[in-house]
N, C-alpha and C positions, 0 to 999 in steps of 0.2 A: 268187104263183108257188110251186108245189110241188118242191121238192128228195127226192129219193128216195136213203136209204142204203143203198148196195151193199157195202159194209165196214167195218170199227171195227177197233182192236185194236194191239198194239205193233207196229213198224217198223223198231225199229232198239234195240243193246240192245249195249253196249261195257263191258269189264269187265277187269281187271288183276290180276295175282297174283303174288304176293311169293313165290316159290319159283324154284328152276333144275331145271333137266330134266336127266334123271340122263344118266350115263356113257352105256350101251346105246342110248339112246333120240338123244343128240348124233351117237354115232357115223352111225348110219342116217344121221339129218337131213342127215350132213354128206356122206354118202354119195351122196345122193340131188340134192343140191343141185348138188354135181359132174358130177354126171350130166345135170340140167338144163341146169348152164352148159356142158357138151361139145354135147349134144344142140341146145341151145338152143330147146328147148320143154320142157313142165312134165314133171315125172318123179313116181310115183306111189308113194307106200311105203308099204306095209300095214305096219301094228305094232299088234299085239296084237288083229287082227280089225278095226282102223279104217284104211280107204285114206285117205291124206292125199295131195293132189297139190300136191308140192315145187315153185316157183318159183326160177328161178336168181337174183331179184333178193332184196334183204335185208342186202346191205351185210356187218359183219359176222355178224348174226344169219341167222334161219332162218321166211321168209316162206313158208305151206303154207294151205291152206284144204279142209274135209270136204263141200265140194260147197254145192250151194243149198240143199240141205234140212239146211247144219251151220251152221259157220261159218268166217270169215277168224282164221287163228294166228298170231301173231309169238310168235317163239322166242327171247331172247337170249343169246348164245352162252356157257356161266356159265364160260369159258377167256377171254373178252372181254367180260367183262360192265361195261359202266359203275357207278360205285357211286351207291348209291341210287334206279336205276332198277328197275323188275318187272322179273322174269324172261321174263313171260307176259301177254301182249294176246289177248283174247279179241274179237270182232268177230261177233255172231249175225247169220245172212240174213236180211230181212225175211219170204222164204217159211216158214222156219221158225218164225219168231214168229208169221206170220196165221194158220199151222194148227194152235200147239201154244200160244204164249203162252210167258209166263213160265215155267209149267211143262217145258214143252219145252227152252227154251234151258238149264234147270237142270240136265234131265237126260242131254241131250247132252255138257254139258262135266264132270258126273260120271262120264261112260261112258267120253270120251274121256281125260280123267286116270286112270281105271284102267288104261285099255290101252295109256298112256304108260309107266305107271307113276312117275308125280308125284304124291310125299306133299303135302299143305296142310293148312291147318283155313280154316275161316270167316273168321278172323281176320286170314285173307292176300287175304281178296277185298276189292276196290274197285270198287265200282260209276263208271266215270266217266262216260257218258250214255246215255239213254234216252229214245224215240220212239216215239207214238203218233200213230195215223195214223186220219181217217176222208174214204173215199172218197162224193162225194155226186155223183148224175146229175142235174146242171143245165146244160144248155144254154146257157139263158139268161143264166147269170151268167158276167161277166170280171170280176175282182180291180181293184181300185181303191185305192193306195194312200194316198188323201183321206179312206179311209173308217176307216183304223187309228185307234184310240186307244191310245197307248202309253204305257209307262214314261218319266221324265223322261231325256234323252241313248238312248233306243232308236231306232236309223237302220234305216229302209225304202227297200229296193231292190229295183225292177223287172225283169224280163227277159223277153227275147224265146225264148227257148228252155228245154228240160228241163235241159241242159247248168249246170253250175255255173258258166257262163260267162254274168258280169252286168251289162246294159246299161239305161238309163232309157227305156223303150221311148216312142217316138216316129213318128207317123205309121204304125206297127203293132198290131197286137192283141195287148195282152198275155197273156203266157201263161205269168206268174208273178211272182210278190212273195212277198220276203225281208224280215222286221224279227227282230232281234236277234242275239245273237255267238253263236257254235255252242257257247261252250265253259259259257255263263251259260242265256242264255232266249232260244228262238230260234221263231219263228212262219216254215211256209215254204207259201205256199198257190199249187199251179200243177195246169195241165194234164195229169193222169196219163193221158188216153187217149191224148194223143200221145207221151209216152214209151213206152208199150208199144207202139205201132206200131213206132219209130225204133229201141227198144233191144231189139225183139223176144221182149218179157217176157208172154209169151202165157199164164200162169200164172195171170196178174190179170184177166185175162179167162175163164180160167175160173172163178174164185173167185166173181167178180161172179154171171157168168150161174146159178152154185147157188144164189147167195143169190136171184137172183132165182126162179128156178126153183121156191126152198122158198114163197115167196108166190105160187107159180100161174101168174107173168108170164112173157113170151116173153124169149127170147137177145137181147142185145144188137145192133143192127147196125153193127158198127165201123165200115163204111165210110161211114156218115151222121153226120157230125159234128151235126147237129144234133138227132139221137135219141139219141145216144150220149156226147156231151162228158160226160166224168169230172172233177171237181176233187177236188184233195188236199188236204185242210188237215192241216199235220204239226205238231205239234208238240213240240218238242223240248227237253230238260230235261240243262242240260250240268255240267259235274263243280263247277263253284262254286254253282250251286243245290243242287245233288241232298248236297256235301257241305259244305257252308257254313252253307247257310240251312236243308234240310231231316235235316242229322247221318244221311244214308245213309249205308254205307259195304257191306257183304255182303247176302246174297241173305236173309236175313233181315227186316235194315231194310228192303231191298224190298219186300219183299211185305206187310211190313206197312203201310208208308205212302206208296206211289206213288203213290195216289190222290191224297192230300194234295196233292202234288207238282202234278199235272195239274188239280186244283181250282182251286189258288193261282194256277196258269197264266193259266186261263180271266178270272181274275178282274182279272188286270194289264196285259191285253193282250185288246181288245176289237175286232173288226170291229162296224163300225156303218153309221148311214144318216145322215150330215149335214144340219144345217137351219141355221137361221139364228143358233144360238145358239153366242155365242163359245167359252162355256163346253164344249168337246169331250166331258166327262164326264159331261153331260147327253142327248148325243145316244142316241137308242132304239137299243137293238141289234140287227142285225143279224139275220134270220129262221135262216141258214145259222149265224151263230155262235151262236146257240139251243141249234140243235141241237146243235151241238159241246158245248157245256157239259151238257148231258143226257143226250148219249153219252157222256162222261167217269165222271158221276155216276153212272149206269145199268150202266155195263161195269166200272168200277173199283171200286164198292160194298167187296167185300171187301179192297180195301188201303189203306184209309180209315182214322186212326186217330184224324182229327176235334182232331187238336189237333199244332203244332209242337216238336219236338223243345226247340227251342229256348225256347219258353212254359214248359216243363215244367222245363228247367234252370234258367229264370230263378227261378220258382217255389219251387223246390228252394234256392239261392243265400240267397234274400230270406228264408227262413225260415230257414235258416241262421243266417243275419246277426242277427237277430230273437235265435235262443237265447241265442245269445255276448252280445248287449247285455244278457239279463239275465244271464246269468253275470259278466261285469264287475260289473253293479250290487251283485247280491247279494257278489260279493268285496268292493266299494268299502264294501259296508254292511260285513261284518262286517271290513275294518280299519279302518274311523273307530272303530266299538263297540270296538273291540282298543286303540285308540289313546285312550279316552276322549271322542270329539269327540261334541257334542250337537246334536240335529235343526236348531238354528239357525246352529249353526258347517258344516254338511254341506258348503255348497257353493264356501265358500272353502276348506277340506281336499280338495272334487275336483280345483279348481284346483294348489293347491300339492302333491298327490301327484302329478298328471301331470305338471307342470314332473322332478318326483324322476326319477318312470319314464322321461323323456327322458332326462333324465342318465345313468342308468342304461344305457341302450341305446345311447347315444353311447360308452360305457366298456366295450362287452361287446367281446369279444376275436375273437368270429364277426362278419363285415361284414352288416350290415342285408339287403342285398340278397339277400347267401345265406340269411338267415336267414328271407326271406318267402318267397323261390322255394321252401323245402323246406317250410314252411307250405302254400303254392298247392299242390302237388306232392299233398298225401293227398288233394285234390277231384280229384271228377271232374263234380260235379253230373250226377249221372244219375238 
């Protein structure tokens, strides 16, 4: 059976910033938001050439969003700011991503902090999750959660609806499966032609029909579910991957190794075809998750950096370690030489000078512990 790709491309792109929003720019928000909460619908502030429409909800902060083609702002109020929280929740639209990508979402929120007028550096972004999405017209296939192969402790959940409202479907068609936590590795594979119907996201439907259009084929016929059935397979990359395992953190490390990210994915969490073999890791994969992984490969090429952040620190650590042992050795040589000791005495004088150096360290006036934290302190293995 022939799967045909009507999409590829980021989905979803979440991001945090360590700054507060100046004076001028609180007042408005706060202005605005007042306004909401009298009006009680959304109120609209231009500032600096960017319309943001103000939400009266947000608690003490300042919840605003630059339309579908921006993204979703949380503002924290920096007269109310909790400590050691961002000031700044960034929330990119999927629309904005399928038509501009990473590059888009980068330079919307450079556009829109100029005309906030909100200082940063680099150094204040946090990448905390990212999602890529490809849309495939198979009819033919419903999601089978027998079919996952997964990480050891990753839980698969079925549903009957688009809705984040999740049930183990029973006696119905499903039309959708969830495995993993949103905040780690999360696979979510369902029926996108029916949420565009339901949520009336008529956008995806024209995206689809150009891409078809660019291969020569006819429009879609939405109201024939069985020409038309879209699935999503999404997958998603949450703030302990992306900065745990893969040391992203600014739109730098993005772009340079997302790829990485969405490779690693592919490879840890597998849709397959079941056979008789106990062994789940043997089973073939899956024609649909082929393609996923080929589409990753193929559209992410340039943010591939082909090795983990963390290999490289390790790397770096171990050769480290490596120097320092010979530097001991070569000190340990020239105080035996210092001290008279001969090649055949060497290794009872290692013995009996490192009993000394403990003694010595147990007698130092700085506590051990401070004194290896500000040792650890000058690495950074980078």
């Amino acid at each position: 059976m022939v799967a045909e790709i009507l999409h590829s491309g980021f989905d979803g792109l979440r991001l945090t910033i360590e700054t507060d929003i100046p004076p001028a720019f609180r007042e408005r928000l706060s202005a605005a938001k007042a306004e909401a909460v009298e009006t009680n619908r959304e109120s609209i502030l231009d500032f600096g050439g960017i319309a943001l429409g103000v939400r009266r909800s947000g608690g003490m902060a300042f919840s605003a969003h630059t339309g579908d083609m921006g993204a979703e702002w949380y503002f924290l109020d920096p007269e109310n700011r909790p400590a050691n929280n961002p000031g700044i929740t960034v929330d990119f639209r999927a629309f904005l991503l399928a038509t501009g990508g990473l590059r888009a979402a980068q330079e919307h929120l450079e556009a829109c902090m100029r005309a906030f007028g909100i200082l940063y550096g680099e150094n204040q972004v946090r990448v905390t999750r990212t999602d890529f999405a490809i849309d495939f017209l198979a009819p033919w296939f419903e999601p089978d959660r027998n079919y996952l192969v997964l990480p050891p402790k990753t839980k698969a959940v079925e549903f009957t609806g688009p809705s984040d409202s999740e049930t183990h479907a029973s006696g119905t068609r499903v039309t959708g499966l969830r495995a993993g936590k949103g905040e780690s590795r999360q696979l979510v594979i369902y029926d996108k032609r029916t949420e565009v119907i339901e949520k009336g996201k008529a956008g995806w439907l024209k995206i689809w029909n150009a891409n078809r259009a660019s291969m020569g084929k006819p429009a879609l016929d939405i109201k024939d579910p069985d020409q038309s059935r879209v699935w999503r397979f999404e997958l998603r990359m949450g703030r302990k991957q992306l900065r745990e395992r893969f040391d992203i953190r600014g739109w730098d490390d993005l772009n340079a190794q997302v790829g990485d990210t969405f490779t690693d994915f592919c490879e840890r969490m597998r849709y397959c075809i079941p056979t008789a073999d106990r062994n789940r890791a043997r089973w073939p994969t899956h024609e649909l998750w082929r393609a996923v992984t080929q589409t990753v490969e193929i559209d992410l090429h340039e943010n591939i950096a082909g090795v983990l952040p963390r290999d490289v620190k390790d790397a770096n650590r171990e050769e480290h370690m490596r120097m320092l042992d010979r530097q001991l050795l070569g000190l340990f040589i020239s105080r035996a030489a210092a001290s008279g000791v001969t090649a055949s005495d060497f290794s009872d004088f290692l013995e009996s000078h490192v009993n000394a150096l403990q003694r010595a360290s147990d007698e130092h006036p700085v506590p051990l512990d401070e004194r290896i934290g500000k040792a650890a302190a000058k690495y950074r293995w980078v």
